[in-house]
N, C-alpha and C positions, 0 to 999 in steps of 0.2 A: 780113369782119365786124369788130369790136369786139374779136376775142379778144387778150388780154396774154401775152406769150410770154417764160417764160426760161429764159436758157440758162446753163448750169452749164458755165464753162471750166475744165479742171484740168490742170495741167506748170505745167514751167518756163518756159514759151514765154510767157506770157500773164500777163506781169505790165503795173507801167501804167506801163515804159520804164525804168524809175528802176531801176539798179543799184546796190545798196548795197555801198560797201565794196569797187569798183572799183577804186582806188588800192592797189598792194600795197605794203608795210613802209611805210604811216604809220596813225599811233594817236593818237589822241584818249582823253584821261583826265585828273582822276579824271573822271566824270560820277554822279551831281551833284557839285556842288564852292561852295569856299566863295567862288570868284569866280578863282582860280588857275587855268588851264586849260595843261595841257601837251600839243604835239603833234611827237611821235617821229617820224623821219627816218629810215628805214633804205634808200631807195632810190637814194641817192647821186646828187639831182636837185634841181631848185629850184623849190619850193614857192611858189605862191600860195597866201595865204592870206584868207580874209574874212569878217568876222563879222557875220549879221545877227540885227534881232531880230527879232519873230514879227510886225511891221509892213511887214518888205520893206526898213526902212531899213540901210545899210549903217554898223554900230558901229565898226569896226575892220579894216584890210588890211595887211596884211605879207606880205614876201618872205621866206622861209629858206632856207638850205643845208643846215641842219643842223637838230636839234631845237630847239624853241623853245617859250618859257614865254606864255601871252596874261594880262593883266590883267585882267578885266573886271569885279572887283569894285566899281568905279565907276560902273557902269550898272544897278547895282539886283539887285536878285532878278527869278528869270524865267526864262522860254526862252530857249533864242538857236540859229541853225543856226551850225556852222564849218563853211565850206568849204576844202577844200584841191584842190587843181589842177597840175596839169604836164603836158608833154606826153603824159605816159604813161597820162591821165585823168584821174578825178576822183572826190571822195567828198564829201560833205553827212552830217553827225553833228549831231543834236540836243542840248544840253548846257544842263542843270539848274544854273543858280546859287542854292543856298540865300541 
């Protein structure tokens, strides 16, 4: 027949893939911010980094070894995702520029 069926998944298993926060010892802050974004290194690895804005367009990329400061107060007020990457994984954090 016609009939609409749903189903109620509940754990941890059944998320939609996206691990947040993958990446151990690196941090992302302040969030929001007045356009200063700082992102902490503690895994003794090298960091990609890349910033987009809520268009898909790529703002900013950088490599670190270490902790590092991003700029973005040039780019307006807004959303923007950081991604950070190494071989050890990866994290995507959402970041509020007043």
């Amino acid at each position: 027949g016609d009939a609409l069926g749903i189903r109620l998944l509940m754990g941890n298993d059944w998320g939609a893939g996206i691990e947040e926060n993958a990446l151990e010892g690196v941090s992302i802050y302040p969030n929001p911010s007045q356009g200063i974004v700082n992102v902490s290194n503690n895994n003794n690895a090298s960091n990609a980094i890349v910033v987009y804005d809520m268009l898909g367009q790529v703002i900013l990329t950088k490599e670190a070894n270490t902790a590092t400061t991003l700029d973005l107060s040039e780019n307006g007020t807004g959303v923007y995702l950081v991604e950070v990457s190494n071989n050890n994984g990866s994290m995507v954090e959402r970041v509020v520029i007043k």
